[in-house]
N, C-alpha and C positions, 0 to 999 in steps of 0.2 A: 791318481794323477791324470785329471781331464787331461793325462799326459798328454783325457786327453789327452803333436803336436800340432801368416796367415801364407800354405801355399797355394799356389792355385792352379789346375789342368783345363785343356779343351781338346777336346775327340772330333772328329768327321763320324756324323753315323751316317748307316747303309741306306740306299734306294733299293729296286727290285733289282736292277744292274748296274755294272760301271755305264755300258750304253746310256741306261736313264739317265744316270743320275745327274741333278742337276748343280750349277755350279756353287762349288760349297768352299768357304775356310773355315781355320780353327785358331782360336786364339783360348793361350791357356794364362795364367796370373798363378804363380805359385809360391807359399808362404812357409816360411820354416823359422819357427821362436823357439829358441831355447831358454830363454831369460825373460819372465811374464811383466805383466806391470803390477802385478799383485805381489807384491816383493815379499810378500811370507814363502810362497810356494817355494818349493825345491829346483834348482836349475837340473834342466836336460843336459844329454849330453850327447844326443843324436838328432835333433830336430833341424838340423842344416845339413846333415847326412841323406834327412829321408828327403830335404826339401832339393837338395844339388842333385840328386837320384830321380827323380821325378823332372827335374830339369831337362836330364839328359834322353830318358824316354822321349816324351812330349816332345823336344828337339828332333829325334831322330825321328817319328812321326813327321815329320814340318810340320809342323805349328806354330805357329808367332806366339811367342816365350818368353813370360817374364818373370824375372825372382826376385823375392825379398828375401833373405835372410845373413848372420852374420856370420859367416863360414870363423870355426876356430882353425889352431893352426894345421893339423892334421888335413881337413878337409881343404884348404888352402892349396898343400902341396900337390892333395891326388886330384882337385878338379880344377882346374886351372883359368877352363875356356868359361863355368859358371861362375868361377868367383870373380871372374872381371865383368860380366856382364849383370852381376849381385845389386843389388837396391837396398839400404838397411830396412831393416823389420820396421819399421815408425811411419806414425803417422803422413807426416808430410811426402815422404817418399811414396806409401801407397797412392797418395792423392795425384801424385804427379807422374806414377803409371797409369792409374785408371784416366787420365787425360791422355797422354799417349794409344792405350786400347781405343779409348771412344772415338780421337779422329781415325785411326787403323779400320776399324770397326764401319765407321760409318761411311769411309771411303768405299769398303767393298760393299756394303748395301747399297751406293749409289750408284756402281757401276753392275749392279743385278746378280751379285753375288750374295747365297746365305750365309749366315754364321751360326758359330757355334762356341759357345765358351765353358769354357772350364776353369771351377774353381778349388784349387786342393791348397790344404792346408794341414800341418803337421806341429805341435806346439801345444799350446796350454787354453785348456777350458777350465771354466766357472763360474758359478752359481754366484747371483749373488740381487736379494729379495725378489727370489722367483723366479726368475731368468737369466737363461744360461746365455754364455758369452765365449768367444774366442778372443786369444790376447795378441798383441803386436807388445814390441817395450815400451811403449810410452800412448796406449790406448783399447780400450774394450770395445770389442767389436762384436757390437747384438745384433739380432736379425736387422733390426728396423735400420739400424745405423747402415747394415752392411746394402738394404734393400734401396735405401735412399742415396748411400754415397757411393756405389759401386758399381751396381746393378742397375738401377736406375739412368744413372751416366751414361755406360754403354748400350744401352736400347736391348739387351738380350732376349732373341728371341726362341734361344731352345740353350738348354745348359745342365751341366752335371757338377754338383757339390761331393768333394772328396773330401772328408775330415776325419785326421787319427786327433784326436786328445783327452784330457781328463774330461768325465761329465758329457761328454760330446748325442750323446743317447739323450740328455737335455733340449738340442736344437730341434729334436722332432716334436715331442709330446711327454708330458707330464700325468702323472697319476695321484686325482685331488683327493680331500677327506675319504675315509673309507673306503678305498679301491680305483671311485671314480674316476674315468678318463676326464680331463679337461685338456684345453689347448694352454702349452706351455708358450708362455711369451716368451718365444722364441719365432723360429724358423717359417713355423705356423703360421705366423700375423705377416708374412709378407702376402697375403691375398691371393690374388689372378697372376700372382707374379712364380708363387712357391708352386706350382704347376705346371711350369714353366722347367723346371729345375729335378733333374734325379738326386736321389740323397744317398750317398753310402759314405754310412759312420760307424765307429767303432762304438764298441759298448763292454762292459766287464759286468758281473756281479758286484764287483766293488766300487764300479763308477769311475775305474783307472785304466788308464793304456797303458803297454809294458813297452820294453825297450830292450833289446838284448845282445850283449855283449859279439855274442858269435856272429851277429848279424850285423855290428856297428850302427844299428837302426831302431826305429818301432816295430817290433814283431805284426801288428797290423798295415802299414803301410808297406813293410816289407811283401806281406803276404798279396796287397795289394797288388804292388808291382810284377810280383812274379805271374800270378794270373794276369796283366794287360802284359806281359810280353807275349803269352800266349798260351801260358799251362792249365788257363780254364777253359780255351776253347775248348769243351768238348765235345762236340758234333762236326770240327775240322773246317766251318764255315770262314773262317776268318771274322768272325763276327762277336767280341764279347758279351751278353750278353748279362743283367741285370741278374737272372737268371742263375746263370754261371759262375759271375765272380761271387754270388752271397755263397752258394754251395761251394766254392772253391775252397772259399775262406773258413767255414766252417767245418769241411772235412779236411782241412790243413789242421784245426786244432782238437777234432775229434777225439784222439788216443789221449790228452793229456787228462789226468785223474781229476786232478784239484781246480772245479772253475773260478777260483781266484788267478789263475793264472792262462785260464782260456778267454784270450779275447774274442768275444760273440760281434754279427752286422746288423746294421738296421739297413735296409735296401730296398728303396721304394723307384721306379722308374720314373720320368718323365710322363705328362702327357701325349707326347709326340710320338714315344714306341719304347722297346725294351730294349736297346741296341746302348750299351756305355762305349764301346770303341771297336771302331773298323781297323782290320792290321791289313786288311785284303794282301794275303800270303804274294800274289800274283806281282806287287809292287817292293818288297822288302827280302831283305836275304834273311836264310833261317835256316835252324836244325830242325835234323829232323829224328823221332824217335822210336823205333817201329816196336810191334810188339814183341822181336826177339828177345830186345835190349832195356825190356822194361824194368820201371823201380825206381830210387829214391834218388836223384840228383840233387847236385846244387850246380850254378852256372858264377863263376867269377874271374875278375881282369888277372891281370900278372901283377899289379898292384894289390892285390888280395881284396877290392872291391868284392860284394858277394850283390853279384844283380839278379837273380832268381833262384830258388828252391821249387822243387817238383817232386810227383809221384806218381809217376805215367802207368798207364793199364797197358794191360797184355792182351786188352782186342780193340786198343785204336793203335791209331799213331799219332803221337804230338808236334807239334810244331812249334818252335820255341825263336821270338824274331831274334835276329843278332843283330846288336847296335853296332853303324858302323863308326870305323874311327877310332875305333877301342884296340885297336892293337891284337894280341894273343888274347887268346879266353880257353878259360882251364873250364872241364867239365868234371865233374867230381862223384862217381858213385858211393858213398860210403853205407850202405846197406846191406852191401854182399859182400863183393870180391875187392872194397876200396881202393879201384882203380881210377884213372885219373885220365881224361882226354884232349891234349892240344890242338885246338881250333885254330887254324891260323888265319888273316884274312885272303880274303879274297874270290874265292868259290861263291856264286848265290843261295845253291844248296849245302850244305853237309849232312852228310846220314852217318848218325854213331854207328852201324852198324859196320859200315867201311873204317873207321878208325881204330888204332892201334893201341889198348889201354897201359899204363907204365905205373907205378906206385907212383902215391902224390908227393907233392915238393915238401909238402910241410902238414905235421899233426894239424889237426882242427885246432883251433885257437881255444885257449883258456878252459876254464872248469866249467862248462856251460851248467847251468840250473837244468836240473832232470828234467821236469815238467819243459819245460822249451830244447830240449834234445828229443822229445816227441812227437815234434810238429811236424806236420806232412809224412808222419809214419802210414797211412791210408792212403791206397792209390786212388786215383780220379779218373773218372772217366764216366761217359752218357749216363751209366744205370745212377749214377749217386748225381747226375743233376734230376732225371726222372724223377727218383721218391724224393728231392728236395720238396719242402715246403714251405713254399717263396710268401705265402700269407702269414707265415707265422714273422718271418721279419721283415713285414712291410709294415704290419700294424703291432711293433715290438711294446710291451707293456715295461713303462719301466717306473723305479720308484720315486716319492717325493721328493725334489730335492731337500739335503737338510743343511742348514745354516751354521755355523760354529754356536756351541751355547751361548759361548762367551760373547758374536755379537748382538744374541737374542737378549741375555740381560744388561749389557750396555744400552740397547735400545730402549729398554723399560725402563732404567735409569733415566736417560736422556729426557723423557715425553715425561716421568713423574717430578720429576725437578725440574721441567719447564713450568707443568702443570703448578706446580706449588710456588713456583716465582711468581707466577700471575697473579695467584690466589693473593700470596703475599703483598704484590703491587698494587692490589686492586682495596685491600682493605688498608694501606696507607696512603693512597688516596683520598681514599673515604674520612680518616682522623684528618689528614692535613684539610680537608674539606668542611670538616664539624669542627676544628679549632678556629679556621679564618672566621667560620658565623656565630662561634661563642665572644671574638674577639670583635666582628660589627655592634654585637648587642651591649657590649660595654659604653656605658652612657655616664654624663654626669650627675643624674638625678639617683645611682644606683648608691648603695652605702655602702659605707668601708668594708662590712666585713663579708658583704657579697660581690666585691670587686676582688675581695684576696682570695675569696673559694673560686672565680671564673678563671680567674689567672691561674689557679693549679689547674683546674681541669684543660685549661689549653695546653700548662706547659706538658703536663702527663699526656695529651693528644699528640703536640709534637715530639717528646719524646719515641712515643712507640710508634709516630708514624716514618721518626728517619730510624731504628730498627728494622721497621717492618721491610723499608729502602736498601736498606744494604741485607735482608735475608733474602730479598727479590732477586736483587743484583748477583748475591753467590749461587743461589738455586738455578736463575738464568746461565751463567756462567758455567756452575757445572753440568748441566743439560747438554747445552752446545758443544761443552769438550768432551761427554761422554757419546754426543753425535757422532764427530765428526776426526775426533784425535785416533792417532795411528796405534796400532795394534802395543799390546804391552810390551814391553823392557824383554831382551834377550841376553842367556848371558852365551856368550861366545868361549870357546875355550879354545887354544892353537898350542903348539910348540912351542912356541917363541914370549907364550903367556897368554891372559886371558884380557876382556874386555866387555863390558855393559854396553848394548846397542840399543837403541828404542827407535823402532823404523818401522812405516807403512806411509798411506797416503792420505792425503783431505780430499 
């Protein structure tokens, strides 16, 4: 599942100080499709979960913030402030934020401010003749498209791509006939521009992103978010680093057995530094986690929102930001002693260590899948970004995309019954062309009974040449529907009865 699931972020990265640093915004675009425009795929059923959740980070950041997606009704009721300020997933609506960003955008370049944009996106990827694509509902979105209508618009001059979905391991790099790297039309073909740009994607053995129940989310986007609140810092600089969040992510799903179910990164920096996001501790309230009180958290609202998961070490201390505005936030050990710590607001700091643990309000939700009740079983901290090895997933190998069979021999249908239409056309052209000049050389000096042999030979001309007309005609005809006609007949079956459906797109 290019569950892969268009949302999009933008970060402040660091100077050498606050003193230095020069004057900078951040402007993020963020996308969440549950419903592709490849209407065979399967609907999500967290991708405006991970995209309102990303909203609210990047908010709480300031950053100028913008969303696309269709919140359902669940997600409605708990985010209230994203889904009124929501944009539908389509076409026309991104067009008419990315014109919003650009004047934003170019305002503060004019007045000698930099920028910085982010783009994250949560939803559906896919392949399709060679190049991968990310989906809105009523539009594919390929590098080029995105480099020319997006990118291009907004003048960006330093930015970071955040992509959870199916296939999403696609938008970097492709691996052609027998092993060989080639540049996948993708991501790649944006030029001087894809350098410009950090990339952190999800990737699977199976070419899928998960989704998990416990989480209400993408298990990678989740894993995402919990590192930029601050569970990957781990040298305490306030600084995420490229670095950090790949190792984060991956010793988040280190203990799980089966890598069908461990989503792996592709994490490559920006040319401008390693820096994916400044939380500079010295401006945001936060917890904080000493090594007394180390071990396997999660962090969630009184609405049972789940905004971070952690596994903090026993020789740092963590620091985890707290969104404000969020009301109560339960802290949840379930590793040891499954106790349970009420955050209230207001304090800049809190340190678990001063808090009062009480059994939690409520079991963990639902029969979680074993393989994802072992994520973030491994605590985190400096020595596991040390032995990280940040070249293995900058330059991730991954395999060729493959096509459905079934559109690979529609294809060769298509191009051999064009092939044979023409062939077809082309030789009754030729009869309707040798009957007109068997019927100029009909004269009157010719005799009877070599006027009745030329007359068969044309009428036999024209006969096979309107056969040859209409086997053209059907050959051509079925070529173009086996192009271009929507995927086969589905049979449906419900409750209430079944139904024959035949649905895709031209």
């Amino acid at each position: 599942m290019l569950r892969p699931a268009l949302a999009l972020c933008v970060l402040a990265l660091p100077a050498a100080s606050d003193a230095a640093r020069p004057s900078e915004a951040a402007f993020t675009l963020i996308i969440g499709v549950n419903r592709s425009v490849d209407g065979e795929l399967q609907k999500l059923r967290y991708a405006d979960d991970d995209a309102v959740r990303y909203f609210d980070l990047f908010r709480a950041l300031g950053h100028r913030t913008y969303l696309l997606t269709r919140p359902d009704a669940n997600t409605r009721r708990v985010h209230p402030q994203a889904v009124a300020e929501a944009y539908p997933p389509r076409r026309a609506a991104l067009r008419r934020v990315v014109r919003l960003l650009a004047a934003e955008m170019r305002r503060a370049r004019d007045r000698g401010v930099e920028t910085v944009f982010y783009f994250v996106y949560a939803g559906h990827g896919n392949v399709r003749s060679g190049e991968g694509y990310l989906s809105l509902e009523d539009q594919r979105l390929t590098a080029a498209w995105l480099a020319r209508a997006v990118f291009a618009p907004l003048g960006v001059q330093r930015g970071h791509l955040i992509v959870d979905a199916c296939h999403a391991q696609f938008l970097a790099r492709s691996r052609g006939p027998g092993g060989t790297r080639r540049p996948l039309r993708g991501f790649s073909r944006m030029g001087a521009l894809d350098r410009r740009f950090g990339l952190l994607l999800s990737t699977s053995v199976t070419r899928e992103s998960h989704e998990w129940e416990a989480f209400q989310a993408g298990v990678f986007s989740h894993e995402v978010r919990s590192g930029l609140y601050g569970a990957a810092d781990a040298d305490g600089d306030g600084r995420v680093s490229y670095r950090e969040i790949a190792a984060f992510v991956e010793n988040a799903n280190a203990a799980i057995p089966n890598e069908r179910f461990r989503p792996r990164v592709f994490a490559r920096p920006p040319r401008a530094g390693d820096t994916l996001l400044d939380i500079r501790w010295s401006r945001h309230p936060y917890l904080e986690v000493g090594p007394s009180r180390s071990g396997r958290y999660l962090l969630e609202t009184a609405e049972g929102v789940r905004l971070a998961d952690f596994h903090s070490s026993d020789r740092a201390r963590l620091r985890l930001m707290r969104p404000p505005g969020r009301g109560l936030l339960y802290l949840r050990r379930p590793d040891r002693d499954d106790l349970e710590y009420a955050i209230r607001p207001g304090p800049r700091v809190v340190r678990v260590a001063a808090l009062a643990g009480r059994r939690p309000r409520v079991a963990l939700r639902g029969a979680a899948h074993h393989a994802f009740s072992r994520l973030f079983e491994r605590p985190f901290g400096r020595r596991v970004v040390a032995r990280f090895n940040m070249e293995r997933v900058s330059a991730l190998a991954v395999a060729q995309p493959v096509e459905p069979r079934r559109s690979r021999w529609r294809r060769r249908l298509g191009w051999t019954s064009l092939g044979l239409g023409a062939a077809a056309l082309g030789t009754a052209v030729s009869l309707s062309l040798s009957a007109a000049s068997l019927r100029d050389s009909v004269g009157p000096g010719l005799s009877h009974e070599k006027t009745v042999a030329v007359n068969e030979s044309i009428d036999r001309k024209n006969t096979g040449a309107v056969v040859l007309y209409c086997v053209a005609g059907a050959a051509a005809a079925g070529g173009v529907l086996a192009l271009v006609w929507p995927d086969g007949p589905r049979l449906s079956v419900g409750r209430h009865g079944g139904w024959l459906a035949w649905g895709g797109e031209f």
